[in-house]
C-alpha angles and dihedrals in degrees: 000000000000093000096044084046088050090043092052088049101060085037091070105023088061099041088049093046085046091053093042086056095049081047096051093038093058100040088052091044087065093032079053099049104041085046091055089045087050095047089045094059097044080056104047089102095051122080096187106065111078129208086251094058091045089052090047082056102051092048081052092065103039097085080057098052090038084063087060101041097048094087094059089044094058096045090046090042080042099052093039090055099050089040087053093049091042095051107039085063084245092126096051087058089047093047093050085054090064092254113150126216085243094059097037084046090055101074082048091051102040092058094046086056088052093046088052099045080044095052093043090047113037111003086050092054083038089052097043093058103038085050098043083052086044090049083047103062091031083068089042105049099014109032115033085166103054117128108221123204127197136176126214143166091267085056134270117341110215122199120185138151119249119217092249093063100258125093144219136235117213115199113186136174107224126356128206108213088194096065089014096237140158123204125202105018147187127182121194117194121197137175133249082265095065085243113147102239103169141333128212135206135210141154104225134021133190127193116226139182106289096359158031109271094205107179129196093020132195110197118196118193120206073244136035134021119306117274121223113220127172099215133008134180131228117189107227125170084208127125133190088248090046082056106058093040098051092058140056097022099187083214093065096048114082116224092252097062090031086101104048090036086057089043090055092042090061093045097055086049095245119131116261101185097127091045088064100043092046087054089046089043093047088047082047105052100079088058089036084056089044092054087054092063095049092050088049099054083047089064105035116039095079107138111250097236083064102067142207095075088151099064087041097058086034083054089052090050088059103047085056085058095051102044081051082056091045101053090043081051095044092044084045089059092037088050088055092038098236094131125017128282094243092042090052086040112044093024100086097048098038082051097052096037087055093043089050099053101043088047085049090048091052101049094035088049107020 
């Protein structure tokens, strides 16, 4: 009994992981292709920018949408899986043997729950790394002009492009989001040619509508002595919106790093609100998979005789899209902190893993 349970186990665990692949391969091949349509026409007026670098970009990006499509995966190679047991006549054999749908669901589940601690812990990292290198070479070879923020231990790291074609680069202590200042503060301005042409330090910064306000400023030429000013004034397109969202991109940080990112954040005084949510989300995506299952066995063990196993997988299709809705909806509130980080970020999985289980009680039971 222990070797033809075993048997059974591997029998549908493979056959399931084998269908959620399919599923994931053929979602990323169109994301794939309508990425590399849409890159090839932001770089028609570039020369520079071959086919073979557009199609290098759109590989970069392919480990970020698979996050996001890893949830439908599971619930079509799910639904595949139970409608292929169920008609093939397979899970009438398996019934007559004594086998509940909770024991021949447990391979299925128990694969969904090592997918997910597999894409939090090694496809997210992977993802980080392959997007920040994609955001990289967007800013490179699509947008020359794009101002780039970072956050490290010493304090923010500001990027932005100057109007005579070079840029500057504003590193500050401490910053207050309230007054949007920055205290102890150093500006390097370069050329387009990347050649260092004078630097400039203040003790405070704050950033106005239009421009930089830098008060008590000490300027220091590549030539001659430094020159004390009162108030000078940097022109910046940022604002304080174009700030927050420039930087700390919860796609870019690996999970790994996700708690000490968040820790510096909060000490720089910068939110870290999506920070949070991405880490809770992550934490939640192997309960959120499993819930998946569970939906798609819902929808898709009707017995054929029955009837009507189309509008009911059709029906489970459905629900995926709206828990994806529901858990946009739910991060949008937490971002605004309407509701609480665990609540946007646990809700969506907690919701579906109950409603699958009581649906599944109630068709396994009566």
């Amino acid at each position: 009994m222990i070797t033809n349970s075993s048997t059974l186990f591997r029998y549908i665990s493979t056959h399931f992981l084998r269908n959620m692949l399919i599923a994931i391969v053929v979602l990323l091949g169109l994301i794939f292709v309508i990425h590399t349509i849409e890159l090839l026409r932001r770089a028609a007026a570039r020369p520079d920018v071959s086919f073979r670098l557009v199609v290098e970009m759109s590989a970069l990006v392919l480990p970020q949408y698979a996050q996001r499509m890893l949830p439908f995966s599971v619930l079509f190679g799910a639904i595949y899986s139970c409608w292929k047991l169920n008609n093939t006549h397979e899970l009438v054999v398996i019934r007559a043997a004594g086998i509940s749908a909770w024991q021949f669901l447990s391979p299925m589940i128990a694969t969904a729950l090592a997918f997910g601690i597999f894409a939090t812990t090694v496809i997210n990292p992977v993802s980080s790394i392959f997007i920040s290198k994609y955001n990289q070479m967007e800013n490179t070879y699509l947008n020359a002009a794009t101002s780039l923020v970072s956050v490290s231990r010493t304090g923010i790291w500001l990027r932005q492009p100057l109007q005579d074609d070079g840029y500057a680069i504003l590193h500050s202590a401490a910053f207050d989001q309230k007054e949007w200042r920055l205290s102890d503060v150093s500006i390097i301005f370069f050329d387009k040619a990347d050649n260092f042409t004078k630097r400039i330090d203040s003790p405070v910064a704050v950033l106005k509508d239009g421009y930089w306000e830098i008060q008590q400023a000490v300027t220091n030429e590549r030539k001659g002595d430094p020159v004390h000013t009162a108030l000078e004034k940097l022109p910046t397109e940022l604002t304080g919106q174009k700030i927050e969202e420039s930087f700390a991109d919860p796609e870019t940080i690996s999970f790994w790093s996700l708690p000490d990112y968040i820790h510096i954040m909060e000490e720089t005084g910068f939110p870290a609100v999506r920070l949070h949510i991405q880490l809770q989300a992550l934490l939640a995506k192997p309960l959120l998979f499993m819930a998946m299952v569970l939906l798609a066995a819902t929808f898709s063990l009707r017995p054929p005789r029955f009837g009507g196993a189309g509008a009911m997988i059709a029906l489970g299709v459905a629900a995926g899209f709206f828990i994806f809705f529901m858990e946009s909806m739910l991060n949008t509130f937490g971002i605004s902190q309407k509701i609480p980080v665990y609540m946007a970020a646990w809700t969506p999985a907690i919701v579906s893993l109950l409603l699958g289980i009581t649906a599944l009680l109630h068709l396994e039971d009566g």
